[in-house]
C-alpha positions as CSV (number, residue, x, y, z in Angstrom):
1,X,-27.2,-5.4,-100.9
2,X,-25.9,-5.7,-104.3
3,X,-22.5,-4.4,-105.2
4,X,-23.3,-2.3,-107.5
5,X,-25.4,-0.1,-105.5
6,X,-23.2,0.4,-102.9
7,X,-20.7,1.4,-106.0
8,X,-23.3,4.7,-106.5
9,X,-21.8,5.9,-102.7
10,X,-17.7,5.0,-103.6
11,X,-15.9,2.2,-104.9
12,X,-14.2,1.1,-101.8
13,X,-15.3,0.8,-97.7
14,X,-12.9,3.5,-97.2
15,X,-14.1,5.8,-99.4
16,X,-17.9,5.0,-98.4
17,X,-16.9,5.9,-94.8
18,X,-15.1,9.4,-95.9
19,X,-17.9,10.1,-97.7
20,X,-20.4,9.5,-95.0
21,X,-18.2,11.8,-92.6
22,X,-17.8,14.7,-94.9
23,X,-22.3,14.1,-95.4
24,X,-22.5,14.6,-91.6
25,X,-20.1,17.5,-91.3
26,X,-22.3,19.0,-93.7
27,X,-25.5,18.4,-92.3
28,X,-26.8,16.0,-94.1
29,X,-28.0,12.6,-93.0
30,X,-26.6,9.5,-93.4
31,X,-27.8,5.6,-93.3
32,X,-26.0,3.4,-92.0
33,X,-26.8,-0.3,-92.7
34,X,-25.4,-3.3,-91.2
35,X,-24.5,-7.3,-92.6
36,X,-27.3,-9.1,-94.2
37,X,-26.1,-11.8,-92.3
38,X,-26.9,-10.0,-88.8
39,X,-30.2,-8.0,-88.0
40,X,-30.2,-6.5,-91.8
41,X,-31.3,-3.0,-90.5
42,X,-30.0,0.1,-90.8
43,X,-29.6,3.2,-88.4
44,X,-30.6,7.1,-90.1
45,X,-28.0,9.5,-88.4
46,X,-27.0,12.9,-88.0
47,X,-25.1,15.3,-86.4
48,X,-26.7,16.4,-83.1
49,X,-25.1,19.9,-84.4
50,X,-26.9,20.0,-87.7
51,X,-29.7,18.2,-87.3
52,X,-33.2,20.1,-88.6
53,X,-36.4,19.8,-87.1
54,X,-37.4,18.4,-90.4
55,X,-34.7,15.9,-89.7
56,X,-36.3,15.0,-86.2
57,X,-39.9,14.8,-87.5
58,X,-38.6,12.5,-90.8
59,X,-36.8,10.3,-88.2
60,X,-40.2,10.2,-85.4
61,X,-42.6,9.6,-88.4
62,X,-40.8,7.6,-90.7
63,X,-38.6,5.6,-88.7
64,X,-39.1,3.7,-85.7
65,X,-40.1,6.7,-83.8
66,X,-37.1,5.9,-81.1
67,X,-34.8,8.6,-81.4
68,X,-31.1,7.8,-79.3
69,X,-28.4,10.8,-78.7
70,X,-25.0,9.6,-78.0
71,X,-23.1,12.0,-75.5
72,X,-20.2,11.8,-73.1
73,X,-20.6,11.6,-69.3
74,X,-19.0,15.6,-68.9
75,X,-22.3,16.7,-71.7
76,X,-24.7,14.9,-69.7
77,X,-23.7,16.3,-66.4
């Protein structure tokens, strides 16, 4: 990915990551896109908290259709 579009999200890596923190705090979505040098893919997140069913059904249809759910073993108990 070119510079400059990355640029369009913040000007630094730091300032990319705040930014993608302060999206998902505020229910918004976030992509998340590795090295082109490694799989070149990129992972659409949210926060289990926020997410829409709008978000779910973008995410089924649009995506891969694999949805994952990160949780701790005391929330899955």
């Amino acid at each position: 990915m070119e510079q400059r579009t990355l640029t369009y999200f913040g000007n630094t890596s730091q300032e990319r990551v705040e930014r993608a923190l302060t999206d998902l705090q505020n229910a918004k979505g976030v992509l998340l896109i590795d090295d082109e040098d490694r799989e070149n893919e990129g992972d659409l997140i949210y926060s289990a908290q926020h997410i829409r069913q709008e978000d779910m059904a973008l995410m089924i249809r649009h995506c891969s259709g694999v949805v994952c759910l990160c949780l701790t073993d005391h929330k899955a108990d």
